[in-house]
Backbone bond lengths (Angstrom), bond angles and torsions (degrees), N, CA, C in turn:
res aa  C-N    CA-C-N  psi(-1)  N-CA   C-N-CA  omega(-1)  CA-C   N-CA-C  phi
1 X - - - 1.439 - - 1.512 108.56 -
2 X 1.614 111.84 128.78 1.186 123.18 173.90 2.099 102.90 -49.07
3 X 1.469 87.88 -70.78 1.602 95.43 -155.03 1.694 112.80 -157.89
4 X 1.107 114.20 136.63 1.685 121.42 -163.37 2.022 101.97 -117.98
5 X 0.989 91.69 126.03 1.328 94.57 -172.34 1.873 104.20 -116.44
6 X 1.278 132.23 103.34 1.143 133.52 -129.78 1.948 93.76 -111.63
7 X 1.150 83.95 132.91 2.075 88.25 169.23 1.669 101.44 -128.72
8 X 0.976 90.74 163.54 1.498 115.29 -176.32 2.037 106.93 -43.42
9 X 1.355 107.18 -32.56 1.551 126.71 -164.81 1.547 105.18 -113.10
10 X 1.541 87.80 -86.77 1.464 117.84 171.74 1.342 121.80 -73.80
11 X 1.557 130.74 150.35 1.231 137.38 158.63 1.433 111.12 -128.30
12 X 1.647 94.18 158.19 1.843 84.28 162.24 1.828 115.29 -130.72
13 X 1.012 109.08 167.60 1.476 98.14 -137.28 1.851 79.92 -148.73
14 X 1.666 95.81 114.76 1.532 115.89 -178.48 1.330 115.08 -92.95
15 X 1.468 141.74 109.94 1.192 145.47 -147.85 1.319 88.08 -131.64
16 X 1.855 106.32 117.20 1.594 98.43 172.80 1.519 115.55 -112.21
17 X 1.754 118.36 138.86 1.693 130.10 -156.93 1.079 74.04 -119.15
18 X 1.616 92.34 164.68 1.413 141.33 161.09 1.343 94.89 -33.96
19 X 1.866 109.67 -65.09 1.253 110.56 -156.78 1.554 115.60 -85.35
20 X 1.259 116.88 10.58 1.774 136.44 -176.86 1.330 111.51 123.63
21 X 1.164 106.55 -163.89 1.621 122.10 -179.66 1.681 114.29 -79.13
22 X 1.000 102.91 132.74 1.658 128.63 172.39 1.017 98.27 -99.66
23 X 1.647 111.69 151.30 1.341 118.37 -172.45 1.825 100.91 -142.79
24 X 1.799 117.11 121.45 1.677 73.18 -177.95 1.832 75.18 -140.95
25 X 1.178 117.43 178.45 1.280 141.61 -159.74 1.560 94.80 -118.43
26 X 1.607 124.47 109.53 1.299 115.46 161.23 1.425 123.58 -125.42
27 X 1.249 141.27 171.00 1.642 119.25 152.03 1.671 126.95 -42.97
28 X 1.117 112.37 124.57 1.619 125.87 175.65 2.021 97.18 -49.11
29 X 1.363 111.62 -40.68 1.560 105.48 167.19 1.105 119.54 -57.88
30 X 1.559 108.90 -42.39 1.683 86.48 -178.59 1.383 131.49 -82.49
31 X 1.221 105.53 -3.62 1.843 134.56 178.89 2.019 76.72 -70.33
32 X 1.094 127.56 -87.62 1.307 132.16 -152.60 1.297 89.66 -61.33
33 X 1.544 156.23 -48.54 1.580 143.72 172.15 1.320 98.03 -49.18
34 X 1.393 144.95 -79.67 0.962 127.52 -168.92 1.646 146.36 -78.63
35 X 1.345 90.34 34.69 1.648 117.17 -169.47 1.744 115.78 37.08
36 X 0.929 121.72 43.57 1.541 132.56 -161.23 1.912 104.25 -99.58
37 X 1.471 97.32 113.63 1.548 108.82 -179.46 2.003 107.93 -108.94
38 X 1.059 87.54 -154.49 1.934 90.02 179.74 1.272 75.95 -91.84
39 X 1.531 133.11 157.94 1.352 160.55 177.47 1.759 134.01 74.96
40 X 1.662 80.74 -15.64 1.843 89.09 176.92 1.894 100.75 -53.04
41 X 1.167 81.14 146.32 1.436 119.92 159.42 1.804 130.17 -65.18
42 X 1.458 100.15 77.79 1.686 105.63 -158.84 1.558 116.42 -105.14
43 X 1.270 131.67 149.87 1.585 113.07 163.12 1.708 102.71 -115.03
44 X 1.573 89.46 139.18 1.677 102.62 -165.75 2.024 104.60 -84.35
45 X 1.347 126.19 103.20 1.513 110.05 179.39 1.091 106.86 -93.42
46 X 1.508 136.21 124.90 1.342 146.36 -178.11 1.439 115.72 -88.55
47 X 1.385 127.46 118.17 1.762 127.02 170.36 1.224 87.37 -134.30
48 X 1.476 112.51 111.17 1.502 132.97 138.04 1.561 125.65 -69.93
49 X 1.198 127.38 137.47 0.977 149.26 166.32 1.869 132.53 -115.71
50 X 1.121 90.48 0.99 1.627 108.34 -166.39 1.803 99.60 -168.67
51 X 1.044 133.35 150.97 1.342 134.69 169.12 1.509 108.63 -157.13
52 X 1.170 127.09 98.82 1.599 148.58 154.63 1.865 110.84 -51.79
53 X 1.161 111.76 129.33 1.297 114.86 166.71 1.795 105.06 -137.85
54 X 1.403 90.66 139.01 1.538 93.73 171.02 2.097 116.13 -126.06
55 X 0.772 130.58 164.75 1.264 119.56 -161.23 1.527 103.50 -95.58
56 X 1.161 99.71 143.49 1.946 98.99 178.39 1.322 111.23 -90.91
């Protein structure tokens, strides 16, 4: 993990790929359950339900 940006509830939690940065929104509990700092060692599972594209 790039970098965890922590809220009172919510956090967001920077996961860096091959293909760039992931970005995902989890509970700040489960950041503290799963002892997770900037550098842990994470695997990112992706379920879309919606997918937005904008043109570069």
């Amino acid at each position: 993990m790039r970098e965890i940006l922590r809220g009172p509830v919510l956090s967001e939690v920077d996961v860096e790929t091959p293909s760039g940065i992931v970005t995902s929104v989890i509970t700040t509990r489960s950041i503290d359950e799963l002892q997770l700092d900037a550098g842990s060692e994470v695997v990112a599972l992706v379920k879309a339900t919606e997918v937005s594209l904008a043109k570069l």
